[in-house]
N, C-alpha and C positions, 0 to 999 in steps of 0.2 A: 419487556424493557428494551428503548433504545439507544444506543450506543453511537454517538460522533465522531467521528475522527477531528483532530484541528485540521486549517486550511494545508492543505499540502501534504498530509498523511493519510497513511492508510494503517488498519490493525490489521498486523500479523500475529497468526494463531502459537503460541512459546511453542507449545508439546510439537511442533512440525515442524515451522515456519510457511504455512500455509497463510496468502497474503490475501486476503478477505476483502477488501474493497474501504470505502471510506463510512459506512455504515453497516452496524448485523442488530440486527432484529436477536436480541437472546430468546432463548428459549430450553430445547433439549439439545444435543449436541452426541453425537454417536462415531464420532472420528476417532475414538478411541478403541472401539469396537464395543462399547457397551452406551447403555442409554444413561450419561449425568445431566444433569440442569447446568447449565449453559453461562458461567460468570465473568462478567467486566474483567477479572484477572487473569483471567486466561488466556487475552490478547494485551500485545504492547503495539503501542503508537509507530510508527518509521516511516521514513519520507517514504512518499510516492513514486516506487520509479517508473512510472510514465509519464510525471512532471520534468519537461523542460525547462533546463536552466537559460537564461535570455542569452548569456554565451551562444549554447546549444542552439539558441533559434532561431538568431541572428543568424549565426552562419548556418544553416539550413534556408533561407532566406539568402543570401546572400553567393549561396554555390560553395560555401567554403567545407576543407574536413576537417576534425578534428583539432586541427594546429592551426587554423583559419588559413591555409594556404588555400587559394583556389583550386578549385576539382575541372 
């Protein structure tokens, strides 16, 4: 079974907080240190933080930091 993220998340694994990507392939899962079968509740949804906010990318475009003050 495959599992999607919505646009602009990604699943993070609860038992760790290990940030998995925007799709996993379930299957067997061994991060626990033992082999369970691998299920959709075992991860929750949370924004993506490698997604830039248009603030964020503007001013990176723009030369600004932060506070949009020029760099």
């Amino acid at each position: 079974m495959i599992i999607i993220a919505g646009t602009g998340k990604v699943f993070k694994r609860i038992h760790d907080g290990f940030i998995m990507g925007n799709e996993i392939n379930l299957g067997f899962d061994y991060s626990t240190g033992t082999k369970r079968q691998d299920l959709p509740e075992y991860y929750e949804q949370v924004d993506d933080p490698t997604e830039l906010t248009d603030t964020e990318a503007l001013n990176i475009i723009l030369e600004r930091d932060e506070q949009g003050e020029s760099i």
